[in-house]
Steps between C-alpha positions, in 0.01 A plus 500: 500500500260765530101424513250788444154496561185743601384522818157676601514773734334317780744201452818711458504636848498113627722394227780778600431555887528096566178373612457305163864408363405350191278506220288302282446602115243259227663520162277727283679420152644858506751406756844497348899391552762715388829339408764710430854436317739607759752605176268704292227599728261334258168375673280263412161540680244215472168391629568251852258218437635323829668549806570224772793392697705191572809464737523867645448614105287715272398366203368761272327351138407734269350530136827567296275505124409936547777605711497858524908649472618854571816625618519544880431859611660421848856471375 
């Protein structure tokens, strides 16, 4: 699994250089999950409505109705 996310320039020194390991998003409604079909490279891209965890996990819940797809450029 790979997350992505933006980082400021006055947080990305501390976010890379170890004096603040971790980071801390809000959802803005533009923030999406790409699920890609490990056969045909197919993604599916969709709005995350959600994200929490339970037992060591990361539960992801997104808007599936306006799912953006494209093929993945990566592969």
């Amino acid at each position: 699994m790979i997350i992505k996310v933006r980082s400021t320039p006055e947080n990305w020194e501390k976010e890379t250089d170890g004096r603040k390991p971790n980071t801390v998003r809000k959802l803005d409604g533009k923030d999406t999950v790409q699920i890609i079909n490990t056969l045909t490279g197919e993604i599916s891209e969709n709005f995350i409505t959600d994200i929490t965890t339970h037992d060591g996990r990361i539960i992801i819940s997104y808007e599936k109705e306006g799912s953006i797809k494209k093929e993945d450029s990566d592969g």
